[in-house]
C-alpha positions in Angstrom: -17.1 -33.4 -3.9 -18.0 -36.9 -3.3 -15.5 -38.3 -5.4 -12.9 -36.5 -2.9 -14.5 -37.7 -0.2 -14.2 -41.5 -1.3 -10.7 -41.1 -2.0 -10.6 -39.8 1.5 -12.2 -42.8 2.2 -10.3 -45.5 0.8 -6.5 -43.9 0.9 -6.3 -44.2 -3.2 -3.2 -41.2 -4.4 -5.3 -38.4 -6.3 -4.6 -39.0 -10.3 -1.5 -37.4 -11.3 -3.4 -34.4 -13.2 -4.5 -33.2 -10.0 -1.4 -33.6 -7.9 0.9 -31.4 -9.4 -0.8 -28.7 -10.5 1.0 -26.0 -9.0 4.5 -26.8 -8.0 6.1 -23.6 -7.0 5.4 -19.9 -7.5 8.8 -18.1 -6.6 9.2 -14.3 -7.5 12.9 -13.3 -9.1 13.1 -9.8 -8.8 9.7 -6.6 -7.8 7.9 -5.5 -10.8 9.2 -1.9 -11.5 7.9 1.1 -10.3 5.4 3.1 -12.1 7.3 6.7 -13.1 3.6 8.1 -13.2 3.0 7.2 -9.6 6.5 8.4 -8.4 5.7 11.8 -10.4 1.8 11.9 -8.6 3.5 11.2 -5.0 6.3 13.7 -5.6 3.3 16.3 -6.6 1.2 15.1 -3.5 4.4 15.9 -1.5 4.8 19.3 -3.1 1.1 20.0 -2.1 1.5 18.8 1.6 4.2 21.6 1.7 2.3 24.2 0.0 -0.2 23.2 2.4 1.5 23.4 5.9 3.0 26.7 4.7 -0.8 28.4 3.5 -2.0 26.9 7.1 0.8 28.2 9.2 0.3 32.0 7.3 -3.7 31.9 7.6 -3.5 30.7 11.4 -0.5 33.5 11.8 -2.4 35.8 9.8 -6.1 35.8 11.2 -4.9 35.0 15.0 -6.8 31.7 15.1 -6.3 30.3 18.3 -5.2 27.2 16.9 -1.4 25.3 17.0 -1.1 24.5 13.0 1.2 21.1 13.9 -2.9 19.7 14.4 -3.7 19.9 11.6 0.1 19.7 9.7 1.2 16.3 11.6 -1.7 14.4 10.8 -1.1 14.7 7.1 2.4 14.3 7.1 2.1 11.2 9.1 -0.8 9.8 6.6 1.3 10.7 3.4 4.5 9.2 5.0 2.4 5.9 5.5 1.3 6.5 2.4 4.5 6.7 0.8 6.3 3.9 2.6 3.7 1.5 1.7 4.3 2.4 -2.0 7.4 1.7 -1.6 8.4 -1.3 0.5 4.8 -3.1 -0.9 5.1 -5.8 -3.2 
């Protein structure tokens, strides 16, 4: 810390070991996608389906007083965040 701080001091260049440590970090090309995560979100979205349809029928079915969208949009939205994340993230 102090030897910083007199180099600070008196204007001397930092030794050459220390200037050029890291030049440039530059990335070609996005890792590739993981197949197994692809399958799991593919599987979450086949359970979000299966899910709207069992809440629509047991709302229909036992005259719950309830629209289904509140509780259908909520996890749609989440999954589609979810799931564009995924794939626009580094």
């Amino acid at each position: 810390m102090f030897a910083n701080l007199l180099q600070l001091i008196s204007r001397r260049p930092p030794p050459d070991d220390e200037r050029g440590f890291v030049r440039e970090v530059s990335l070609a090309s996005r890792p590739p996608r993981s197949r197994r995560t692809q399958w799991l979100l593919l599987a979450g979205w086949l359970l979000i389906a299966a899910k709207s349809w069992l809440v629509v029928w047991a709302v229909d079915h036992y005259h719950v007083p309830v629209n289904p969208m509140w509780v259908i949009v909520p996890t749609v939205i989440f999954a589609a965040v979810c799931t564009v994340v995924y794939f626009l993230g580094p």
